[in-house]
KEVOTI-895108 format. One record per residue (C-alpha): residue in one letter; z, x, y. Coordinates in steps of 0.25 Angstrom, whole numbers, padded with zeros to 4 digits, always signed. Example, Ala and Ser with C-alpha at 12.3 -4.5 7.8 and 13.67 -1.06 7.14 Angstrom:
BEGIN
A+0031+0049-0018S+0029+0055-0004
# end
This chain:
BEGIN
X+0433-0381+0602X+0425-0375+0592X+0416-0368+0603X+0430-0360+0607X+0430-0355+0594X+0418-0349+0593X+0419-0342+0605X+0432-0336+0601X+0424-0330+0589X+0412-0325+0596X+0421-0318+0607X+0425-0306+0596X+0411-0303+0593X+0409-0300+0607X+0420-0289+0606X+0413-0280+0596X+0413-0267+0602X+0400-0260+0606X+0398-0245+0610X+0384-0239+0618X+0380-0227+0616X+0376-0219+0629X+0367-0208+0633X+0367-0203+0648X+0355-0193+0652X+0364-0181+0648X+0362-0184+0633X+0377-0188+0634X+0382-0198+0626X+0392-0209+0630X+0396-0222+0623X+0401-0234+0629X+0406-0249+0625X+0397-0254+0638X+0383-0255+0637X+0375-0245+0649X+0362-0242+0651X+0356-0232+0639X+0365-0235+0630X+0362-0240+0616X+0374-0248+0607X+0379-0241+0596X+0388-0244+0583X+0400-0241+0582X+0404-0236+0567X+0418-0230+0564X+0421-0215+0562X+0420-0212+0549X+0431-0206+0540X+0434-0191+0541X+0433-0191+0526X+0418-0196+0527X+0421-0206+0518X+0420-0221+0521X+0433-0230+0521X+0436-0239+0507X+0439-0252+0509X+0452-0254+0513X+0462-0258+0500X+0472-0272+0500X+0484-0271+0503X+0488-0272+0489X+0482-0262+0485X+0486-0254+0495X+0502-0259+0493X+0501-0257+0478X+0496-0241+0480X+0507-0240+0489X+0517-0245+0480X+0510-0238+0469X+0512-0225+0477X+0526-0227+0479X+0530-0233+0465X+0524-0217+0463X+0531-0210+0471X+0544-0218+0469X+0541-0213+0454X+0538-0199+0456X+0551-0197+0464X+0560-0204+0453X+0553-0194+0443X+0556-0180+0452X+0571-0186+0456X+0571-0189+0440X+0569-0174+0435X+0576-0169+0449X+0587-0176+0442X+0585-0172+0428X+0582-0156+0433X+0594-0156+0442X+0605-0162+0428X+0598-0150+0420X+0601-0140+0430X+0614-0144+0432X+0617-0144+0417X+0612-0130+0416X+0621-0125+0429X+0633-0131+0421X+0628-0123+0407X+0626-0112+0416X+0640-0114+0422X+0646-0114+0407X+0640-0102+0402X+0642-0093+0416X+0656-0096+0416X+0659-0088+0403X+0665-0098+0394X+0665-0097+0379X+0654-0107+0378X+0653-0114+0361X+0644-0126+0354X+0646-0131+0341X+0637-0127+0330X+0632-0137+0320X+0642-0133+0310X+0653-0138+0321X+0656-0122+0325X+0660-0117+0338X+0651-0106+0342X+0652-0099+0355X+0641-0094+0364X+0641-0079+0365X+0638-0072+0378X+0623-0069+0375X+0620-0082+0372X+0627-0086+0384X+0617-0076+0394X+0606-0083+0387X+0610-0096+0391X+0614-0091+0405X+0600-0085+0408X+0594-0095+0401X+0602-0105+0411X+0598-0096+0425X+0584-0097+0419X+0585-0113+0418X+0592-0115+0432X+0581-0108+0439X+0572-0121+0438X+0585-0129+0445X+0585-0132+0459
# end
């Protein structure tokens, strides 16, 4: 039994693949995998990379699974940050377009000072704040 073995391990080495190269009369060159008359066995080597630089060993796995994750935890991040101020830009500019609404609509607007007056915002002050406002409200989308 142990001679059936062996031959089933000996049969693989026999399919390696070989190449001939070939030169015919006419300086043309041919390659074959059958041997002919004139031909010399070559090796065969693997293109190398367009880069010109050889291939790195090849990383686990693991480590591949844990850039991978690594990359997406990142991005994940990156997008909760921009939704974040998306957020935050888009209450600001809405608070302004309802300042903005107040003031336009031409009602006596007052505060409260810090001896407990009323004081009532006059119309130049009012234009500032209006301009001031439009000037604001060009950063919104």
């Amino acid at each position: 039994m142990s001679w059936r073995y062996l031959a089933l391990l000996l049969v693989p080495l026999g399919a390696q693949a070989q190449m001939y190269k070939c030169v015919d009369e006419h300086g043309r060159t041919d390659y074959r995998d059958q041997p002919a008359a004139g031909c010399k066995a070559v090796e065969i080597r693997p293109s190398p990379p367009l880069s010109g630089a050889a291939p790195g060993r090849p990383e686990s796995f693991a480590v591949q699974d844990a850039e991978l994750k690594r990359r997406q935890f990142e991005r994940e991040a990156a997008a909760a940050k921009e939704a974040s101020e998306r957020e935050a830009l888009e209450r600001r500019c809405a608070a302004l377009r309802r300042e903005q609404t107040v003031l336009a609509s031409g009602a006596r607007i007052s505060n409260v000072n810090a001896a407990g007056e009323r004081v009532y915002m006059d119309d130049a002050t009012r234009e500032r704040r209006l301009a001031a406002l439009a000037q604001e409200l060009r950063s919104c989308p």
